[in-house]
N, C-alpha and C positions, 0 to 999 in steps of 0.2 A: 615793506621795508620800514627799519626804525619802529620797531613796536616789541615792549619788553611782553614775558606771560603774565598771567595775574598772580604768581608768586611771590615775583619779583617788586610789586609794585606792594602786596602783603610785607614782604619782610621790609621795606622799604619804612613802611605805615608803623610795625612794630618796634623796629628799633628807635624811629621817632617817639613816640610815646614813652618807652623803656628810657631815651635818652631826658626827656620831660619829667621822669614821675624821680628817678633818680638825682636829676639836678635841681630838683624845688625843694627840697631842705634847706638847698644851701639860703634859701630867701628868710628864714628863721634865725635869727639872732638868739645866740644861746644865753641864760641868765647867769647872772654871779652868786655863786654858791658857797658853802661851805658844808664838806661832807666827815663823818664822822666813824669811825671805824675802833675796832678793839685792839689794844698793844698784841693779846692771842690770837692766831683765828680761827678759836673753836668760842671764842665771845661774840655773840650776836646784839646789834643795837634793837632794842625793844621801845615800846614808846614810853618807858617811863624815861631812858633819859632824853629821847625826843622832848618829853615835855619840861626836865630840867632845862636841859639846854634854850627852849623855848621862852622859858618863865626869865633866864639871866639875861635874853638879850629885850625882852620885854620892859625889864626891870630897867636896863642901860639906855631905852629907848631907841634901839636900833628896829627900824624896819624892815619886816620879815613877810614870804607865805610859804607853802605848801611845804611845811616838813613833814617827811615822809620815811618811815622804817623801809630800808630795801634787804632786808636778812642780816648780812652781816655788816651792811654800812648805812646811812643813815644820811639824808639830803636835806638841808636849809637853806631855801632861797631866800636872796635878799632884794630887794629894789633895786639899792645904787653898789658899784663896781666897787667906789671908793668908802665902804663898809666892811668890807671881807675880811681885809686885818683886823681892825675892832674887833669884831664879832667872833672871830680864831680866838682869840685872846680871852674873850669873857667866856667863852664857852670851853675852851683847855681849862681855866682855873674852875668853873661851876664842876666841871666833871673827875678833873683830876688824873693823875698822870696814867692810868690803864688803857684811856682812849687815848687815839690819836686824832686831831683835829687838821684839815687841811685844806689849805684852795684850790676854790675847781669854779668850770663852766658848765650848768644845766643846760641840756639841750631841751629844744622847744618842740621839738618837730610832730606834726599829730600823729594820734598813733597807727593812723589808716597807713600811712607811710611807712612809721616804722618796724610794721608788722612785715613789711613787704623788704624790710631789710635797707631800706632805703635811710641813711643818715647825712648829715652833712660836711661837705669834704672838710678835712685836716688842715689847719692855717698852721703856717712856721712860726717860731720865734719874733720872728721880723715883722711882722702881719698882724695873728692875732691871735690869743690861743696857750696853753702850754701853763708851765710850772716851769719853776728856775729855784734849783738847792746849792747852797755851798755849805760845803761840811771841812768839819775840820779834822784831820788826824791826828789823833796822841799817840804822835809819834815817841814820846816818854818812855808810856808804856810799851811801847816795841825794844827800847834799850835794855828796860828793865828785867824783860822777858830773856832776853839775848843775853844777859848777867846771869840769870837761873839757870839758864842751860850750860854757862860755863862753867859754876858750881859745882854743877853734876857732870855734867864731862872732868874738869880736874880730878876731883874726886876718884873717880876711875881711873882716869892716867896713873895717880899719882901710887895708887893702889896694885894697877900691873905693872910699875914700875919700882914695887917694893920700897915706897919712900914713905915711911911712916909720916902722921901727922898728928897735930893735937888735936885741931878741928879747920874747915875751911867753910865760911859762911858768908853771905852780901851783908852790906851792910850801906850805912847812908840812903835810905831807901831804893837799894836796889843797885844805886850807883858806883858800888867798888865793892871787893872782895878781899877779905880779910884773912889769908891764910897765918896756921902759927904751928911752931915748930919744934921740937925736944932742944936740938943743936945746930947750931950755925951751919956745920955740915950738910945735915938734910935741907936745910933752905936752900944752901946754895944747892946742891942735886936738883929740889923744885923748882931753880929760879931757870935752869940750862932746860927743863921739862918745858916750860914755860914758855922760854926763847926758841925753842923749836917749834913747841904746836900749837902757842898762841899767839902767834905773832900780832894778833891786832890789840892784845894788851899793855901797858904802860906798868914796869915792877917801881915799887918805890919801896926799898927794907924801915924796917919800923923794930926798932929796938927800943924798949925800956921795960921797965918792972911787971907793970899791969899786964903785957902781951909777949915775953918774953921775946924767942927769936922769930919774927912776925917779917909776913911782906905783904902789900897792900897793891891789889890789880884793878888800874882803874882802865877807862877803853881811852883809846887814842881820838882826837879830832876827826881824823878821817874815817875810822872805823866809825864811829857817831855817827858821821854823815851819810855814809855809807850805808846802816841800818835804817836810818830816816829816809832813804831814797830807795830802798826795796819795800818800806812799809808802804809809801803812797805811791810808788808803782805796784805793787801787789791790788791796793785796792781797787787802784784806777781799773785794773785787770778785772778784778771781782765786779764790782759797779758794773761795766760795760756787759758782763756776760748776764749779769739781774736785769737791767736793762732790756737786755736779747730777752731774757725770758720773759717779761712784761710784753714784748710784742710792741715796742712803741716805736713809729716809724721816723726816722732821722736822728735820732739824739744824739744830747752833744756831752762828752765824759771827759771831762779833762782837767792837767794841774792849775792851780793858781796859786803863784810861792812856793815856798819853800813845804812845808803843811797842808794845804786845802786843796780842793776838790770844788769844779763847778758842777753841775748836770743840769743840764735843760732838756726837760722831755715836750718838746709841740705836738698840741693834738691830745695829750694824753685824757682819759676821762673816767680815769679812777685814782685821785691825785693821793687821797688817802693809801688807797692800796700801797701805790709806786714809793709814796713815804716808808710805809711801815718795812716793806721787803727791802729797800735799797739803803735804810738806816740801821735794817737789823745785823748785830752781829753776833755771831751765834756760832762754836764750835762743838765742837765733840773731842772727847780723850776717853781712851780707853785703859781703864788701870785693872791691876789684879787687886782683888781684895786682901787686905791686911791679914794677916796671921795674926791668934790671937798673942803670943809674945813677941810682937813688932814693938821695937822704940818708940815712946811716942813722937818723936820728930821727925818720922820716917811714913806716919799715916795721916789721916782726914777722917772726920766725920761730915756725911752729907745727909740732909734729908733726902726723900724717895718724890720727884715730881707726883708722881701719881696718889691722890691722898688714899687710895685704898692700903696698897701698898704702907705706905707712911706710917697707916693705925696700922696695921700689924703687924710690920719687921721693923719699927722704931726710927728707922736709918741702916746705912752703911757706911761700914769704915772703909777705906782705899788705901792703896798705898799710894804715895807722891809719887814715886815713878810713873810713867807715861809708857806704856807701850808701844800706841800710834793716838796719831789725833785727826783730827779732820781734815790738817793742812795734806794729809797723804789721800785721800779719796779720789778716786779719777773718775768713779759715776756713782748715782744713786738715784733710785727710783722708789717709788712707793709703789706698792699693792695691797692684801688682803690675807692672812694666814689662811691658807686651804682646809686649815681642820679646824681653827676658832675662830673665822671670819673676822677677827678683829686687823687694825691698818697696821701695817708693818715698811720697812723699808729697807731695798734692797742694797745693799754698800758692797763695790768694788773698787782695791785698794791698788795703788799704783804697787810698781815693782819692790821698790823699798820697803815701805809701807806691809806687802804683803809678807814679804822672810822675816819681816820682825814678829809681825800676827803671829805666824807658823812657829817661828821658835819658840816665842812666849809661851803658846797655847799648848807646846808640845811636851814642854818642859813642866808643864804644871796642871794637868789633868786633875781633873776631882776639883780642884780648886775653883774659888769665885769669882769670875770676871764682871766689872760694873763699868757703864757705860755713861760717863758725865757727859750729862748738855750743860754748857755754858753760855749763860745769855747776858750779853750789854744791855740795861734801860739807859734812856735819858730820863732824867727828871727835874721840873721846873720847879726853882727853888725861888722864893724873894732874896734879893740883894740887892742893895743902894748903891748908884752911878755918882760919877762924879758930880753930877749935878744935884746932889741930895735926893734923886727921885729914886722911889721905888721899881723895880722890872723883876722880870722873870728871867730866869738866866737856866742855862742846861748842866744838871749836874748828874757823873756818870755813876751807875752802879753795878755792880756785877751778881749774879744770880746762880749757884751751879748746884745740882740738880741731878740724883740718878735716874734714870729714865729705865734703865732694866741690871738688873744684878743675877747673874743665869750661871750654873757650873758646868767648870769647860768639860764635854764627854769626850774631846777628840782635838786634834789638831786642829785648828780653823785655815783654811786655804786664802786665796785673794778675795773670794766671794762669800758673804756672809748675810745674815739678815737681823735686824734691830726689831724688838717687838718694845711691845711696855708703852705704845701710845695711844693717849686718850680719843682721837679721833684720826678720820680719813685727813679733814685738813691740816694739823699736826704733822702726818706724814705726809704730805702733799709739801707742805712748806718746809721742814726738815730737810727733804729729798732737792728741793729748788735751789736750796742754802747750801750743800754741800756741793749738790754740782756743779754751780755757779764756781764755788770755792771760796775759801776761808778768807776771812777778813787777817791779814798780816796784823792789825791794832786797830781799839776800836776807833767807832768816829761819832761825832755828835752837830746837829745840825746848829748853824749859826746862823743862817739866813732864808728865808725861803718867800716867794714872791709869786704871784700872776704875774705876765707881764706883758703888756703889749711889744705895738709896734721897737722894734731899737732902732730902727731906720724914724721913726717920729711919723705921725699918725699925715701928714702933708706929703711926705713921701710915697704912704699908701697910697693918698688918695690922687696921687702923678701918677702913680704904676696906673689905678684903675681907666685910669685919665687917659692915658697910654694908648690900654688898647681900642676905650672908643673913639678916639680921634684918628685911629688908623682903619679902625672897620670903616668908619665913615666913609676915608679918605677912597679905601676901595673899594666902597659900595660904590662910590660917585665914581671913580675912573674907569667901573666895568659900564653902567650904566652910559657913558659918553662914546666908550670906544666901541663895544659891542651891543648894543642899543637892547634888540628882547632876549641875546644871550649874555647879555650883561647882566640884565635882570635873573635869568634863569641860576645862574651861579650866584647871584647874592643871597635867593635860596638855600640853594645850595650852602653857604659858608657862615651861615644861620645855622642850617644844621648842624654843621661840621660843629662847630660853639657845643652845640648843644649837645651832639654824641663827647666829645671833647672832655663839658662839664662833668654830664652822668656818669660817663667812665671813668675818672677820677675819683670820685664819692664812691663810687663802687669797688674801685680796687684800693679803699682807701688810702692812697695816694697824698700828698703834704703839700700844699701850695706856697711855693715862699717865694719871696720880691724877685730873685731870678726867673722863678717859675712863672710870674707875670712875662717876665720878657720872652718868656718862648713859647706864649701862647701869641702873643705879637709876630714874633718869627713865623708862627702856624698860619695865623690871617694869611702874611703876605706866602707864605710857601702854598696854601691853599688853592689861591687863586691863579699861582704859576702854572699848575696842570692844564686848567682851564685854558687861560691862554694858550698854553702849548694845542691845545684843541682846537680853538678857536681861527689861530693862525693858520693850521694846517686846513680848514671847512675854507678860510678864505682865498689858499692856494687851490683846492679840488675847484672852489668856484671860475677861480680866474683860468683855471686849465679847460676851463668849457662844460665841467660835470653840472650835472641836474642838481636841484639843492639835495632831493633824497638823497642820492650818489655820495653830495659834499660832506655831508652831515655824519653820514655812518663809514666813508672813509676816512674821514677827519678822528673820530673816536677811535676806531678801529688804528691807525696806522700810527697816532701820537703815545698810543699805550705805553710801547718800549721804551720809551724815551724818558716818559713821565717813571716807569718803573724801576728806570735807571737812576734817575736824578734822586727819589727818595729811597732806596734801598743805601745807595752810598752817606747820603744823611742819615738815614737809623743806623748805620755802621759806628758813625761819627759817636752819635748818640747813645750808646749802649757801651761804647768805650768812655764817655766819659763816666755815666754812669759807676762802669767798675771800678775806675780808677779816682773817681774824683769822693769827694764827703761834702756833708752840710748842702750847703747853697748850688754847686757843681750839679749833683745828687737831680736836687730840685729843679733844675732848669734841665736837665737829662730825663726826666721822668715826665715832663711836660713837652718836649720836644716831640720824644720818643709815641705817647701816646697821638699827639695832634699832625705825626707824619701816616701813622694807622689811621684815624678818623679821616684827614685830608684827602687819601686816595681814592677811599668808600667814597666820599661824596662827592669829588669832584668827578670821577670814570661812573661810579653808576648812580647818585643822584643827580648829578646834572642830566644824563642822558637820560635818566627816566622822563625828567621835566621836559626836557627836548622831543621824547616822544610822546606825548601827552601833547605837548603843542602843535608838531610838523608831523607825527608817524601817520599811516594809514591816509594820508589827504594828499592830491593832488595840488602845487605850488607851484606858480613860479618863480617867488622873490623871497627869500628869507633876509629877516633883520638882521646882520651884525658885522 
């Protein structure tokens, strides 16, 4: 009686160890970095500008070691934490604005470790750990854009409404619209056009010499505001789905005012990367190529992205119209053309989006269809502060670029394929940026930080505090009341820690300040099963049972009880999960794990210990 097989005492052995080898990173404090990455990313860091970079912070006297080329991003550790920004800074201006420069944590962990996969667990925000962006939206430029399209839509109204005109164009950059007119008559026709299908317009008539009979369409307040709150809601949208695609566990996407945008990714450890994709903004429009007697006001000349291309077709003209643009994509994936293995990407256009494709393409066969990428840069520029000091300040540029110029053979349906890129990660990133979806305006970064504790580094060190004042507390009150089965489950709840720790680091999991609290919760839930045990070995005793009897009664018959009490906890736990975010999240995922670890070891490593000590032997007094 009370004697497990030697299986059980194996897996017993293995998961201790597996719980050991995967919770010892976390004993490695990671370094302060700054990691360095290409605006493209078909740009690989090589060592020469390792060693620019090298030579500038050499020069500024910042202390540095081990930089290192990793492909396409590039690692510079530094000594002290409070270096990082310096050394961003001198190492953006030595390189100049193609890289991206940004803060990050080196991890230390050796590599026997983490060859074995084994990393160390994810600190929150709150804790330690993470990148924190605040960007700002021009939201401007979202008005502005929202003026050009009125352009063009009156235009048309005004046109299927047989209301001649002289011309209708933006004007004040971008901020009002200037229509003008033969006769008073027709304006007034265009101003009832007007008041019916534009209503988020303001008419104001403009009569004198220079512009004869003229009205001027500015947008109303609330339409203003109204565009400025679907632009940084659009993005917030966009952001959060870049995010998703980054894989980064917890983050936080959200408004700040009227304009900005916070994000906080904890844990993250490719801070460049998360920079480069969640700053990028980058569309697509699809235009039909110009006819060669097109107006010139009516076309564009663009270079060809690809400089093959470039040296032999010179460029392409477009027309300004838009057929679809990238805001219409509902998927997009990269692969490989089947017959020139070169990277391609696969685009599927929502409903709209696609009858416009289909009509375009249907209507104009043989003709030239080109595919503009448009890409926002930032660029740091010098400009003097109020304080007479020089800084770096972000100034935006725009980039647009034919990527492929191909003649339509046929209708094109919702699904289609984009060739004409230079590489697999081109279309990798491409395909990330669409799906995600379109940046509504662009954005440019105003702040960006490491950042520790926000709760303040005293508060950590009370959570940490926390819980060994409370293991203590119930090592000592198993130890008093259940004398060598008090011992046996402090074992036991050692382990539990330690299955606990490993499997968090393993399911890379995020520890944050509540997440201390419910491993606290764990201790004391840990040792309630025991109990539950413990009380009932003490009832088998006093009913006359032999200790053998008490011992494997007592396990045996407290099971249900115990299986009850925490199945209704992980219930708990897995709803708040769904329904909670942030911090909620983090105490639900810390709960949830240490009510799994807790049963394992309370039901079968305590009873292993217990047979190892009482099984197989004749007794007749058991401790507890």
């Amino acid at each position: 009686m009370n004697r497990y097989p030697l299986w059980k005492y194996c897996l017993i052995l293995v998961l201790a160890m597996l719980g050991f080898i995967y919770s010892s990173p976390n004993l490695y404090a990671p370094d302060p970095a700054v990691q360095i990455s290409g605006q493209s990313s078909s740009l690989e860091i090589d060592q020469k500008a390792l060693d620019k970079a090298s030579a500038a912070l050499k020069l500024a006297g910042i202390e540095f070691f081990g930089a290192e080329a990793q492909g396409k991003s590039g690692l510079i550790r530094l000594t002290e934490r409070g270096q990082q920004l310096p050394a961003k800074k001198i190492i953006q201006e030595s390189l100049g604005d193609d890289y991206v420069v940004a803060l990050n944590l080196a991890p230390t962990t050796p590599d026997w470790l983490d060859s074995l996969g084994a990393t160390p667990m994810k600190l929150g925000l709150d804790l330690s750990g993470g990148v924190h962006f605040l960007l700002e939206v021009d939201t401007a430029s979202a008005v502005v854009k929202r003026m050009e399209a009125n352009v063009t839509e009156l235009k048309s109204t005004l046109r299927k409404e047989k209301v001649r005109y002289k011309s209708v164009k933006a004007e004040r950059g971008g901020s009002a619209i200037l229509a003008r007119f033969k006769t008073e008559e027709l304006r007034d026709k265009a101003k009832a056009i007007v008041r019916k299908d534009f209503v988020s317009l303001v008419r104001v008539d403009v009569d004198d010499e220079s512009t004869g009979f003229s009205m001027r369409l500015t947008m109303s307040e609330q339409a203003i505001r109204d565009i400025e709150d679907y632009a940084v809601s659009q993005n917030l949208t966009t952001l959060r789905n870049r995010v998703n695609e980054l894989g980064v566990s917890e983050p936080i996407v959200q408004r700040q005012g009227r304009n900005r945008v916070v994000v906080e990714l904890p844990g993250v450890q490719d801070t460049a990367e998360a920079k480069r994709i969640i700053g990028k903004t980058a569309n697509l429009e699809f235009r039909l190529e110009a006819r060669p007697d097109a107006l010139s006001s009516t076309k564009e000349k663009f270079e060809f992205r690809n400089e093959d291309q470039q040296r032999r077709r010179g460029g392409a003209v477009l027309e300004k119209k838009l057929i679809v643009s990238g805001d219409q994509v509902s998927d997009a994936k990269s692969s490989f053309d089947p017959e020139t293995s070169m990277p391609q990407v696969n685009i599927t256009l929502d409903a709209a989006g696609g009858t416009k494709m289909h009509r375009a393409t249907r209507n104009n066969i043989k003709r030239g269809m080109g595919i503009l990428f448009i890409e926002y840069k930032t660029k740091l520029v010098e400009d003097v502060n109020e304080l007479g000091e020089t800084v770096l300040v972000p100034f935006q540029t725009v980039e647009k670029k034919v990527i492929s110029l191909a003649t339509i053979q046929s209708a094109l349906p919702r699904s289609f394929r984009i060739t004409g890129l230079d590489n697999p990660a081109e279309a990798s990133e491409l395909a990330l940026l669409l799906r995600a979806g379109a940046l509504a305006a662009p954005m440019y970064f105003v702040e960006e930080r490491t950042i520790g504790p926000s709760l303040g580094a005293e508060n950590i060190k009370l959570g940490v505090l926390s819980v060994q004042v409370g293991l203590a507390l119930v090592l000592v009150f198993m130890i008093l009341f259940y004398k060598v089965f008090g011992l046996l489950a402090n074992f036991a709840l050692c382990f539990n820690l330690l299955l606990l720790t490993g499997a968090m680091s393993l399911l890379g999991a995020t520890l944050t300040l509540p997440g201390i609290a419910g491993i606290v919760l764990t201790v004391g839930m840990a040792v309630d099963a025991n109990v539950l045990i413990f009380s009932r070995i003490k009832e088998e005793l006093a009913n006359g049972l032999p200790p053998q009897s008490a011992i494997n009664g007592g396990f045996e018959q407290a099971f249900t009880t115990i299986l009850d009490a925490n199945l209704t906890t992980l219930i708990v736990a897995v709803i708040l999960y769904g329904i909670g975010s942030g911090p909620v999240q983090g105490f639900a995922v810390t709960l949830s794990i240490g009510i799994l670890t807790s049963m394992f070891t309370a039901i079968v490593g305590t009873r292993a210990l217990a047979n190892l000590v009482y099984g197989g032997r004749k007794t007749n007094k058991i401790w507890i």
